[in-house]
TIMARDO-856623 format. One record per residue (C-alpha): x, y, z; residue in one letter; chain. Coordinates in steps of 0.25 Angstrom, whole numbers. Example, Ala and Ser with C-alpha at 12.3 -4.5 7.8 and 13.67 -1.06 7.14 Angstrom:
2
     x     y     z type mol
    49   -18    31    a   A
    55    -4    29    s   A
***
This chain:
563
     x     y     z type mol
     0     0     0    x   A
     6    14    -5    x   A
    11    24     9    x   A
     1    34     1    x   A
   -10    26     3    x   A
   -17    27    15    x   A
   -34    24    14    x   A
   -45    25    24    x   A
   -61    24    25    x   A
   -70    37    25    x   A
   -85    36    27    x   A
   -94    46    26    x   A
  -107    44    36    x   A
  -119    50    38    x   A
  -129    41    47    x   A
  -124    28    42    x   A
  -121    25    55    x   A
  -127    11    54    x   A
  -120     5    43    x   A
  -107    12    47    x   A
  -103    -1    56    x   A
  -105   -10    45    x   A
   -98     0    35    x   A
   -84    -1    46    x   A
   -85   -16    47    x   A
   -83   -19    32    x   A
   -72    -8    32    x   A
   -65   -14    45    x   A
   -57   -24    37    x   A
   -50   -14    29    x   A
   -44    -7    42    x   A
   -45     7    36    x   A
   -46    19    44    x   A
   -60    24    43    x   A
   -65    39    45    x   A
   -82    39    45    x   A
   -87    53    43    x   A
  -101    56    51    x   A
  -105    65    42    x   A
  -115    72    53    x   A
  -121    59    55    x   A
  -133    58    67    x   A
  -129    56    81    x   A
  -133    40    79    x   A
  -123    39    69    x   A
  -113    46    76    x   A
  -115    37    86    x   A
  -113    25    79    x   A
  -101    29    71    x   A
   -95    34    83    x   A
   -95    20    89    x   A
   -89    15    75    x   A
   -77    23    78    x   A
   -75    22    91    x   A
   -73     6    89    x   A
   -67     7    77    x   A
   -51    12    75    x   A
   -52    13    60    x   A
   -62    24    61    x   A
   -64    38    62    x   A
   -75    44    65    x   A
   -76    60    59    x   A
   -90    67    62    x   A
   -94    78    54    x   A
  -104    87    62    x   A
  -115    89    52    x   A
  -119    79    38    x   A
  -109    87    28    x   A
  -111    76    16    x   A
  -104    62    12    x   A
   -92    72     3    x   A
   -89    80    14    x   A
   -89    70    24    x   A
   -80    62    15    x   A
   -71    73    13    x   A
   -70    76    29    x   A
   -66    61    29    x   A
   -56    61    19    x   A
   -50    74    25    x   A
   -49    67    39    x   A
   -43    54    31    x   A
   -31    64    27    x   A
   -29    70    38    x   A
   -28    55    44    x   A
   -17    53    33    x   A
   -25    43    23    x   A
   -24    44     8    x   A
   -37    37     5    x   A
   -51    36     9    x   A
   -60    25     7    x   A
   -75    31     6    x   A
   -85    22    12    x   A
  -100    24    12    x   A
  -106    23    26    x   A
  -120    15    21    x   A
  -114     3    19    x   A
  -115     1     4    x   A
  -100     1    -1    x   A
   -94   -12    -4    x   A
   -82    -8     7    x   A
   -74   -23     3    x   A
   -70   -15   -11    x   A
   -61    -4    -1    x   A
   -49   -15    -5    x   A
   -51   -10   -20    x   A
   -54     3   -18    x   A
   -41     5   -12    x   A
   -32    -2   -19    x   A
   -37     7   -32    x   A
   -35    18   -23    x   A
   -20    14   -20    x   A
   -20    11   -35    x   A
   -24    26   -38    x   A
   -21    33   -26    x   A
   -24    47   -31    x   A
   -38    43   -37    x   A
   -53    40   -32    x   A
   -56    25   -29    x   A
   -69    23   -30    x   A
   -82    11   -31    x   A
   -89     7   -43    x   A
  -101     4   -38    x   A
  -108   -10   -39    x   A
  -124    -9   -35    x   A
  -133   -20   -33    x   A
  -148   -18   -33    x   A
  -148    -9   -21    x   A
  -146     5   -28    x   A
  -156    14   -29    x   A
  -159    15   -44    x   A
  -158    30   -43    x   A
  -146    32   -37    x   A
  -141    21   -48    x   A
  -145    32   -59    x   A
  -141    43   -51    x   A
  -127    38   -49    x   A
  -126    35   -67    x   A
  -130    48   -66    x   A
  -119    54   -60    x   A
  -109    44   -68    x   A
  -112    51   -80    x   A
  -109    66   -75    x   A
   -98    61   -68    x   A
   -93    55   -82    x   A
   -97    68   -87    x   A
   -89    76   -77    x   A
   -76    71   -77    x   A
   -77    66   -94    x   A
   -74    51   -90    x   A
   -79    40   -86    x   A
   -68    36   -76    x   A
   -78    37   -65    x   A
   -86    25   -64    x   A
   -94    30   -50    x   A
   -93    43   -43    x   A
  -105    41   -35    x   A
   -99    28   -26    x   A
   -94    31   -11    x   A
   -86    20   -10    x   A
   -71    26   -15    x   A
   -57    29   -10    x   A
   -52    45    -9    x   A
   -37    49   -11    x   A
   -40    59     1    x   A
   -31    69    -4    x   A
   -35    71   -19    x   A
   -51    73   -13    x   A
   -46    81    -3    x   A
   -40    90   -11    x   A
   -52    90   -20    x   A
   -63    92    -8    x   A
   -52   105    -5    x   A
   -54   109   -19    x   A
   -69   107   -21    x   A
   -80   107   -16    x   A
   -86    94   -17    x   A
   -99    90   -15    x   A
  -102    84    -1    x   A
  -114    75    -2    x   A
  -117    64   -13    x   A
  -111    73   -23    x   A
   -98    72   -17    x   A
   -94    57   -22    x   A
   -96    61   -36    x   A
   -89    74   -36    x   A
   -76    70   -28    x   A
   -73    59   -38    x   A
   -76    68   -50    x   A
   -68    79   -45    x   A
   -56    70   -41    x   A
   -57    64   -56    x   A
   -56    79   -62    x   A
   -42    82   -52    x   A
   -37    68   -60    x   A
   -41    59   -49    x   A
   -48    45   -56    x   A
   -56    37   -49    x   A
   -54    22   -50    x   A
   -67    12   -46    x   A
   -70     1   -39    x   A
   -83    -8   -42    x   A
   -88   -10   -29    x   A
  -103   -15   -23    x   A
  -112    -4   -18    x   A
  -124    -7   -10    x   A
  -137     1    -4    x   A
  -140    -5     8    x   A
  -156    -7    11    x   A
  -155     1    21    x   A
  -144    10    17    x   A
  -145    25    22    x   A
  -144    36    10    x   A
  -141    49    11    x   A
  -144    53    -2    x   A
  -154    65    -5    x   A
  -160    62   -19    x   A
  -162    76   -21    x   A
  -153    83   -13    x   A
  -140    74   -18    x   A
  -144    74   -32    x   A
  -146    88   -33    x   A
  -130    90   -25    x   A
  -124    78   -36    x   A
  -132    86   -48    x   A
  -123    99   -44    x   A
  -112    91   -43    x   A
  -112    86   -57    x   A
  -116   100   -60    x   A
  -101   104   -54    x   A
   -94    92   -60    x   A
  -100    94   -73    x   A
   -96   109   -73    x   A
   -81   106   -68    x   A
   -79    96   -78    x   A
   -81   106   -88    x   A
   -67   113   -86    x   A
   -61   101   -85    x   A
   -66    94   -97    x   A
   -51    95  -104    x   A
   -45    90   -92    x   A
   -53    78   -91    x   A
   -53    74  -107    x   A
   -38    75  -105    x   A
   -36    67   -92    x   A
   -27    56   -94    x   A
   -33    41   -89    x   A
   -23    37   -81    x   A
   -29    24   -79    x   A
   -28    20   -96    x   A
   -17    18  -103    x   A
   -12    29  -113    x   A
   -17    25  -124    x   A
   -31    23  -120    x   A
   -30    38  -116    x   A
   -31    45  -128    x   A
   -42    35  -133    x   A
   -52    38  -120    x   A
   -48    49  -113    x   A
   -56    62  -112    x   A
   -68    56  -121    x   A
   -77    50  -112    x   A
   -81    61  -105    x   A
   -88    68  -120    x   A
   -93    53  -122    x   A
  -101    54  -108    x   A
  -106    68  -111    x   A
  -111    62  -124    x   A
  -117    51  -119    x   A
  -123    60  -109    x   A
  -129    69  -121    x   A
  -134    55  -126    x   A
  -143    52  -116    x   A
  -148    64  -111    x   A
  -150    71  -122    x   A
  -145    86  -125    x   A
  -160    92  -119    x   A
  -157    84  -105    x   A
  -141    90  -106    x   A
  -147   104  -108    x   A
  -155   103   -96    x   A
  -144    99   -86    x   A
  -134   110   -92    x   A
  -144   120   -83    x   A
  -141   117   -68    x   A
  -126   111   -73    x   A
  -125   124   -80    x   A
  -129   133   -68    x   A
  -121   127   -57    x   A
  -108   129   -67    x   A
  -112   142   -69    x   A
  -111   143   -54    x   A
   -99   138   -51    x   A
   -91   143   -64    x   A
   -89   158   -58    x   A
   -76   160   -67    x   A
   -85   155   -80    x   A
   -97   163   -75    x   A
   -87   177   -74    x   A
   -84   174   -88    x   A
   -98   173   -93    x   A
  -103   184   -86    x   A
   -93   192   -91    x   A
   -94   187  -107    x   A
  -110   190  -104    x   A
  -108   204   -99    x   A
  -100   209  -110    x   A
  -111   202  -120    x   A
  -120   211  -114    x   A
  -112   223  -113    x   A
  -109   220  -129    x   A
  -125   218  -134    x   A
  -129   233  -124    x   A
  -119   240  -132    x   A
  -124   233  -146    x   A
  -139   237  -140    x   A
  -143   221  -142    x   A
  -151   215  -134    x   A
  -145   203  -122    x   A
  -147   190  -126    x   A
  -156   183  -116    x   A
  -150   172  -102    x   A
  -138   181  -106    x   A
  -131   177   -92    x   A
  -118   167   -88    x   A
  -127   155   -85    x   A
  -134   153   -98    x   A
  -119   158  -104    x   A
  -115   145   -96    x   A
  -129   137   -99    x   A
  -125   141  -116    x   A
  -111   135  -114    x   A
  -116   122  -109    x   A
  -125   121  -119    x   A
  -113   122  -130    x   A
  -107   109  -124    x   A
  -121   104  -128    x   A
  -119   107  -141    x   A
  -105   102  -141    x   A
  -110    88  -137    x   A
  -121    90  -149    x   A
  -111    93  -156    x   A
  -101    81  -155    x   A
  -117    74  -155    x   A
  -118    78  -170    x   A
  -130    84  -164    x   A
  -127    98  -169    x   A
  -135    99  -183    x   A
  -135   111  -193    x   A
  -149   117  -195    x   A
  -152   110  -181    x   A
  -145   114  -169    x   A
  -138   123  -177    x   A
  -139   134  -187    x   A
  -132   145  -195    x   A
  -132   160  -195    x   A
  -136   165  -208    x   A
  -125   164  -218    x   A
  -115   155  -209    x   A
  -118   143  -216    x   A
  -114   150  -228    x   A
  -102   154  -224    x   A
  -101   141  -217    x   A
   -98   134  -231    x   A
   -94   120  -227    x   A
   -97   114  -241    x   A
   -85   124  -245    x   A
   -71   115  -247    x   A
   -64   128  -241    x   A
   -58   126  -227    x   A
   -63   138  -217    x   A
   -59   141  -203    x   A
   -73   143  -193    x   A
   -66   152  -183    x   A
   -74   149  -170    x   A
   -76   156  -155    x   A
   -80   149  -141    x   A
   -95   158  -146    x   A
  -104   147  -148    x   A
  -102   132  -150    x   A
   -90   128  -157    x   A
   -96   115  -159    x   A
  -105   119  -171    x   A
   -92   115  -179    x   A
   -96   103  -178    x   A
  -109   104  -185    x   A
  -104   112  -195    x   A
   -95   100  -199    x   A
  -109    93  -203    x   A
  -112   102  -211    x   A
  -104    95  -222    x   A
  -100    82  -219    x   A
   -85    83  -224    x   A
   -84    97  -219    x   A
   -71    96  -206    x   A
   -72   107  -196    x   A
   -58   108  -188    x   A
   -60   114  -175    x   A
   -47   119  -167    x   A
   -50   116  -154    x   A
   -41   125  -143    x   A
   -42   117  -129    x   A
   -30   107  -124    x   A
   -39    96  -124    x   A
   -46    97  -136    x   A
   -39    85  -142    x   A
   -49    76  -133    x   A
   -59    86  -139    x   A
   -55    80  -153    x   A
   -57    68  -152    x   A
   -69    67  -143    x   A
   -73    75  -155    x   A
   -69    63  -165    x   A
   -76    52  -157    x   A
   -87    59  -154    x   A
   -90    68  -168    x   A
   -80    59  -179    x   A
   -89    64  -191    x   A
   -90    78  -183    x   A
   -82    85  -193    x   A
   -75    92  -183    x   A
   -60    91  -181    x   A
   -56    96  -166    x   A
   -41   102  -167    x   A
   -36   103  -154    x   A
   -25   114  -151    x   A
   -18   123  -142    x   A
   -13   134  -152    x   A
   -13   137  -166    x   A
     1   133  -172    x   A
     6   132  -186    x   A
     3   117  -184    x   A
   -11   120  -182    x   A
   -13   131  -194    x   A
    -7   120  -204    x   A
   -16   107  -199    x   A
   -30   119  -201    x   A
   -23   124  -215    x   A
   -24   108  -220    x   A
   -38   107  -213    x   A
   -42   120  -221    x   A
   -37   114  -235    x   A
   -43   101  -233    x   A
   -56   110  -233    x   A
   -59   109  -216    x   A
   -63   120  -208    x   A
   -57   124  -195    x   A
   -64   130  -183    x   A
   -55   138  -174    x   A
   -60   148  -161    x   A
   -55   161  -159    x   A
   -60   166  -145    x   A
   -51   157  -138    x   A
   -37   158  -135    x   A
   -27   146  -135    x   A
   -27   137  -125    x   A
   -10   136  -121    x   A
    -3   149  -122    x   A
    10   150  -123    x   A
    14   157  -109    x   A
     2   164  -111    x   A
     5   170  -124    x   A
   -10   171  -129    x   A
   -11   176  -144    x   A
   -23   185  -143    x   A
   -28   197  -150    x   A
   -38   206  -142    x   A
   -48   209  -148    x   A
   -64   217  -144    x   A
   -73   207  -138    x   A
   -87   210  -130    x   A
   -80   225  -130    x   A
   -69   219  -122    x   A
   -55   216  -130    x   A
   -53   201  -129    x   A
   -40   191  -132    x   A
   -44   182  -145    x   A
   -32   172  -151    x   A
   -27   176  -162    x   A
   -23   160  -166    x   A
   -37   158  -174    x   A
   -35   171  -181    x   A
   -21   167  -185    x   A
   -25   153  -191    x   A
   -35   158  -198    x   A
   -25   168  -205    x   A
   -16   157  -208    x   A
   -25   146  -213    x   A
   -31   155  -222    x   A
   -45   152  -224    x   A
   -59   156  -223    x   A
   -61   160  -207    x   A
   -76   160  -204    x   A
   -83   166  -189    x   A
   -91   153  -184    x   A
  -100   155  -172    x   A
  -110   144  -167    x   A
  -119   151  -157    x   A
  -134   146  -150    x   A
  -146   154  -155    x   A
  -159   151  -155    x   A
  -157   136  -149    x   A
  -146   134  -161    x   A
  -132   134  -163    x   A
  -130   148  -173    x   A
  -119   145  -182    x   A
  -114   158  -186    x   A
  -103   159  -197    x   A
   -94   172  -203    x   A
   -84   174  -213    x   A
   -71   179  -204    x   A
   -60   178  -214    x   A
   -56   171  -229    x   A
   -45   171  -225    x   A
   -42   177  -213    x   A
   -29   186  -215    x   A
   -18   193  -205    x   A
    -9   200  -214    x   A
     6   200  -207    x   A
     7   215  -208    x   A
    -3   217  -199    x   A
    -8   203  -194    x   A
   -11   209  -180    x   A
   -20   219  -186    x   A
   -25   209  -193    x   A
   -25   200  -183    x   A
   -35   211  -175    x   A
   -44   213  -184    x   A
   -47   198  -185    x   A
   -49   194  -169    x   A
   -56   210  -170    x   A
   -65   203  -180    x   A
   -67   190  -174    x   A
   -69   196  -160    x   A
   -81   204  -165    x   A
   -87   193  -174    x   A
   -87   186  -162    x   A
   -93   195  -152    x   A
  -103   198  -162    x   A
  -108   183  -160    x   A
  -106   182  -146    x   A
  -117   192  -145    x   A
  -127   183  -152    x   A
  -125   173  -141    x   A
  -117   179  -130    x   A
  -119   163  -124    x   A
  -111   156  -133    x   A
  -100   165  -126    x   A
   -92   152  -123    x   A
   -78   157  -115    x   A
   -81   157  -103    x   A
   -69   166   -99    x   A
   -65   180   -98    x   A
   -62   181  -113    x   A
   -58   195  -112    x   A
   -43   191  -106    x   A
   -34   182  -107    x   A
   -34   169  -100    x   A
   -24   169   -87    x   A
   -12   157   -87    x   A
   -22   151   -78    x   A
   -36   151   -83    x   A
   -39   138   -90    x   A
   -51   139   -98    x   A
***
């Protein structure tokens, strides 16, 4: 056994005073040291786990003066476990129905992966309750959701083994939920600081005359926030989590796996619920983010105020539910569309339309490669529909995010007759210009943003022309502008906005081609992000919502800010 490993027992109790004796007899061959928590148990409980200890060396007894809920009484045990100098807490159920014989596999996983969550697999027999069954595969698809894998067999089981530092350090950082909720979101939060969890089967019984403390409404309400919060935090770190390395595979499995079952469960999810039932749920998930998101909700205040000021001084009129948390309700919806999207389920004439003239000027039929310069106004994703227009018609979208390799090829097992090629890249190098050039003679299109800056910086060298936005001068990249002057083609505006229930597919001629004389390719340079900065301020006004950068866009971002 390692010198680093060091386990004991920790039961949380709350007037199970009558079943704790039998609980104790089937841990008493193990000989580990026990810490009970009366969790503000009744005075005949106190009584009875009070003679327990008294006869018992193994145990101790903490009391907690009122009921504070099984996660915070766990937590006070595992803090009392630390300071007693153990590594590892078994968590015991005080009713009785763990299969305590398994604690010899629990722990040797838990010595095998000292840093990681060991857990039981639950095994029921006929005593569950049927709802708490479909409660639980309830919870086993958000919790897939939220951490984009389906590492976690059971989040919900009792029955586990805590490597009491790394969830202390996480209760210090957090804080987690105290009740029935707190299961579930100490496992999904210890997943997301790269702590796995590794499962067990093991048998779990109800006893007849078991004692539940769970409140129907009450509990699910408190687990309905929780995935509320989970869903939002996995949001953020959705790049992080399609790039995390399975430690547990070999490498060569990695690259085949890795990252994708995360969009396959949000698919599925689609599937069987249905876009209408999604919608529905987007409401209370959205409020609660919108809630919590202080930093993202100071940047749409500020992107709506500045809209406001803009349409008084034009005289127009305000758009109505012109206000953060429909700015926030709107952005959800996209990801809807993004899913429809990858679905194949975004038809031309159907969920969306075109502005008078765009399809003209949108001539897919022409054997002329174009480059769509693009903005984070609208959904992006229409490029996708687009390409169905005309079945042989590729559209190459440069895709600016560190981890949009997994994006790509998501993309290609998802969407393979998409039509949409996903380039992933960090900057715009000579390498990249040359491989677009050959895209454009062979007759593709290429889709490229020009609102948002690089993702790496060299030593924070951020290549931007400032340029008049919203009445406020604001840094735009001057890359796109650059490529579209050395690849030499027709440059067209592209905006893909929801009016009227649709997707608006908005198109302009920008450039044919687009050119920055070297005499005074500054000037020239200007004049262009001048033009483009206009063009799309002047959209942004017809659907202020579609605003998706939700950061202060009028600065540049600090060596810390990780968007």
């Amino acid at each position: 056994m390692s010198v680093n490993f060091s386990p004991c027992v920790v039961i949380p109790c709350y007037n199970h005073g009558a079943m704790m004796a039998g609980v104790l007899s089937r841990l008493s061959p193990f000989a580990l040291p026990c810490f009970i928590v009366d969790d503000g148990s009744d005075s005949a409980t106190q009584r009875q786990l009070e003679a327990l200890a008294n006869g018992n060396q193994n145990v101790q007894l903490i009391h907690l003066p009122q009921n504070a809920g099984k996660g915070a009484a766990v937590v006070h045990g595992l803090t009392v476990a630390a300071q007693h100098g153990f590594t590892h807490a078994v968590q015991v159920d005080a009713d009785g129905q763990h299969a305590i014989e398994d604690i010899p596999a629990l722990l040797a996983l838990a010595q095998q992966y000292p840093d990681d969550l060991i857990s039981g697999a639950p095994i029921y027999d006929d005593s569950i309750p049927r709802s708490r069954l479909y409660g639980r595969w309830i919870t086993h698809v958000w919790v897939w959701i939220e951490t984009l894998s389906l590492q976690l067999k059971d989040s919900m089981c009792g029955f586990r083994v805590y490597p009491i530092a790394p969830t202390l350090r996480l209760a210090n950082q957090v804080t987690l939920g105290k009740r029935m909720d707190f299961d579930t979101e100490v496992m999904v939060r210890l997943y997301w600081q790269g702590h796995n969890s590794h499962f067990v089967p093991t048998r779990v019984t109800y006893p007849e005359d078991g004692l539940s403390h769970f409140d129907a409404f009450k509990d699910n309400v408190r687990i309905s926030c929780m995935h509320t919060r989970l869903f939002f935090g996995m949001l953020p770190r959705l790049p992080a989590l399609l790039l995390r390395q399975r430690h547990t595979q070999h490498w060569a499995k990695q690259q085949e796996v890795s990252g994708l079952w995360g969009m396959r469960i949000m698919l599925k999810v689609w599937q069987y619920l249905g876009r209408n039932a999604f919608s529905v749920l987007l409401w209370p998930v959205v409020a609660v983010y919108w809630l919590l998101a202080r930093r993202a909700r100071a940047a749409s205040q500020q992107w709506l105020n500045r809209v406001k000021t803009r349409l008084a001084e034009q005289h127009r009129p305000v758009p109505p539910h012109l206000n953060s948390y429909f700015h926030f309700l709107r952005f959800s919806q996209s990801m809807l569309d993004k899913i429809a999207s990858w679905r194949g389920e975004l038809q031309p004439g159907k969920q969306i339309q075109f502005a008078p003239g765009a399809q003209e000027h949108l001539d897919l039929t022409s054997p002329q490669g174009q480059l769509l310069l693009a903005s984070h106004l609208g959904d992006v994703e229409v490029c996708r529909a687009l390409a169905q227009l005309q079945g042989d018609k590729t559209i190459n979208a440069l895709v600016f995010h560190e981890n949009a390799q997994r994006f790509k090829q998501i993309m290609e097992e998802m969407a393979p007759q998409a039509g949409l090629n996903l380039i992933p890249v960090n900057d715009i190098g000579p390498e990249t210009a040359m491989l677009l050039k050959e895209k454009l003679d062979q007759g593709e299109w290429v889709a490229i943003v020009g609102d948002r800056l690089a993702v790496n910086p060299q030593r924070g060298d951020w290549r931007v022309t400032w340029s008049q936005f919203m009445g406020h001068p604001a840094p735009f990249p001057q890359g796109p502008f650059i490529l579209a002057s050395i690849l030499r083609c027709p440059v067209f505006l592209l905006f893909a906005l929801s009016q009227h229930g649709q997707l608006c597919i908005h198109c302009e001629p920008f450039a044919n081609p687009l050119l920055l004389p070297r005499g005074n390719r500054q000037q020239a340079l200007q004049q262009t992000i001048d033009r483009y900065a206009e063009r799309l301020e002047h959209y942004a006004l017809m659907s202020p919502l579609d605003w998706f950068n939700f950061f202060d866009f009028w600065r540049l971002p600090d060596a810390d800010d990780k968007e």
